[in-house]
Wavefront OBJ file of the C-alpha trace (Angstrom):
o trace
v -30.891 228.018 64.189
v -30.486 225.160 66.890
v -26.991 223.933 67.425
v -26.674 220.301 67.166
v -23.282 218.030 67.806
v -21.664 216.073 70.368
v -21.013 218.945 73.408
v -22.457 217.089 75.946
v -22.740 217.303 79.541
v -22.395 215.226 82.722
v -26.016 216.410 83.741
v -24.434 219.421 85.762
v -26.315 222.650 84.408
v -27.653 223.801 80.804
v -24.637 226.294 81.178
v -22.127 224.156 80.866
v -23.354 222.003 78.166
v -21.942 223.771 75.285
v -18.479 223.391 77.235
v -16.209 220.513 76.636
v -13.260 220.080 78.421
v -10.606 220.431 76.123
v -7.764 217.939 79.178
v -10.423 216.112 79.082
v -9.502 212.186 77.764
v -10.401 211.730 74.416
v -11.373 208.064 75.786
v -14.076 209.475 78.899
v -15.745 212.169 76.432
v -16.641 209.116 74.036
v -17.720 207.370 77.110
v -20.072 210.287 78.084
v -21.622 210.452 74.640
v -22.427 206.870 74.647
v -23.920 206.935 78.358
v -26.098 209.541 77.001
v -27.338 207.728 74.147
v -28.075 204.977 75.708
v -29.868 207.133 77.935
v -31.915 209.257 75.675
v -32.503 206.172 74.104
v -34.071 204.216 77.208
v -35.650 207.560 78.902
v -39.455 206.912 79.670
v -39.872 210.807 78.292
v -38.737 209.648 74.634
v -42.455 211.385 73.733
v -41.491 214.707 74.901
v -37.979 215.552 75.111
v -38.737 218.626 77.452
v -39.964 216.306 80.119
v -36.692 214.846 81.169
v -34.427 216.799 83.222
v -30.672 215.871 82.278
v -29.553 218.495 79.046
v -27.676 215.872 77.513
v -30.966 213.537 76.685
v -32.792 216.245 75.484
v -29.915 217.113 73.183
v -28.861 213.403 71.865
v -32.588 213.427 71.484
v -32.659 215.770 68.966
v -29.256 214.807 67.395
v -31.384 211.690 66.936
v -33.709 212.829 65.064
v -32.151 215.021 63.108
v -30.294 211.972 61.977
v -33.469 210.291 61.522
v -34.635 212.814 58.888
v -30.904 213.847 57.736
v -30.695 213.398 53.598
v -27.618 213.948 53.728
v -26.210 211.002 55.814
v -26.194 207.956 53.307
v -23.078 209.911 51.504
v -21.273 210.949 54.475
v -21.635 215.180 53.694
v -23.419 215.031 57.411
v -21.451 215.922 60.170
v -23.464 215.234 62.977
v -25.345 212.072 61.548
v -21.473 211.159 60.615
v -20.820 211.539 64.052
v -23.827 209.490 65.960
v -23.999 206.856 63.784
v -20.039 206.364 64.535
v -21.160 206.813 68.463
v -23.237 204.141 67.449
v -20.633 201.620 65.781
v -18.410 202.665 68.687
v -21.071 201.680 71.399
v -21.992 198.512 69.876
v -18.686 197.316 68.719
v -16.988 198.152 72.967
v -20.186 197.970 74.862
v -23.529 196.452 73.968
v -24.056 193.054 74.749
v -27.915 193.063 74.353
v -29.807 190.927 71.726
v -32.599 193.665 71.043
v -30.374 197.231 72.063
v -32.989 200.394 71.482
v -29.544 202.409 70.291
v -30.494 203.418 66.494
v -28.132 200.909 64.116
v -27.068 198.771 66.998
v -28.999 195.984 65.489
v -27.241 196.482 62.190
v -24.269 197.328 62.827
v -24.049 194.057 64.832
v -25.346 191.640 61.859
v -22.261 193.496 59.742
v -19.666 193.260 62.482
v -20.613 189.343 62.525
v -20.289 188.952 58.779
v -16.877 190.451 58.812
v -15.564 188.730 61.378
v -17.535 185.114 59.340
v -15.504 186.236 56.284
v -12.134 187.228 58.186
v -12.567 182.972 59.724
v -13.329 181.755 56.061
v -10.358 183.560 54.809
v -8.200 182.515 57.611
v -9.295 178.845 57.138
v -8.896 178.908 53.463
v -5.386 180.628 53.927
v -4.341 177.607 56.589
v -5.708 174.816 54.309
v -3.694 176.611 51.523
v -0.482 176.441 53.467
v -0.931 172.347 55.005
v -1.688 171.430 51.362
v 1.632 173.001 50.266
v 3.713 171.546 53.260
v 2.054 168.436 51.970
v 2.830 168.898 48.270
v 6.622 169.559 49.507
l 1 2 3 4 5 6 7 8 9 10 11 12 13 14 15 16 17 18 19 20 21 22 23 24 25 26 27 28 29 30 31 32 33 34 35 36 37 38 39 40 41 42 43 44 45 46 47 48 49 50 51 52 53 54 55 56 57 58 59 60 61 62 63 64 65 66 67 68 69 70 71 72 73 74 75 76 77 78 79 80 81 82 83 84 85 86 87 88 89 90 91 92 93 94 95 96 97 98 99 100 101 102 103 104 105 106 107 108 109 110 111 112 113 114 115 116 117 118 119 120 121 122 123 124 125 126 127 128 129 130 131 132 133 134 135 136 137 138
């Protein structure tokens, strides 16, 4: 059985791709991961994973898909589709600024991260009015 998760590499060598680099920051790893996604995602070879050369795209592309057909990621019990789709939030929430981003969720996450912060301004406005209209009651 395949290995799937999040041990990506720079592009280096196949060999090294199963190695992480346990000094490395916690902050540059997460950066990696989301340079390959955004890779894998954009790579002309999306058709055949084989085709392009850098290990890491062939591997988020599989991740990918695997999350694609995963069952088991609506409730959470999946690991890896737990973690892409929270490379996904991460990327869209810190990075993506495009109106049609090819990252899987990107679009939705977006719609839900601009409903919460709607809500949060409704609730802030609502708690402001709350507090003139008691100064003014006073």
């Amino acid at each position: 059985m395949e290995k799937l998760g999040f041990a990506l590499d720079n592009g280096s060598s196949p060999a090294d791709a199963e190695q992480t680099n346990p000094q490395e920051p916690r902050e540059l790893r997460i950066q990696r991961w989301i340079q390959s996604l955004v890779h894998a995602c954009q790579c002309r070879d999306a058709n055949n994973c084989r085709q392009c050369r850098l290990p890491s795209c062939q591997k988020m592309k599989r991740v990918m898909m695997h999350t694609k057909n995963c069952r088991r990621k609506t409730n959470g019990r999946c690991l890896i589709s737990k973690q892409l789709i929270a490379l996904c939030y991460y990327h869209t929430a810190k990075h993506c600024q495009k109106t049609k981003c090819l990252v899987p969720f990107c679009s939705n996450i977006k719609h839900k991260i601009k409903q919460l912060q709607l809500q949060q301004r409704l609730q802030q406005l609502t708690i402001n009015d709350d507090s003139a209209s008691t100064l003014d009651v006073e």
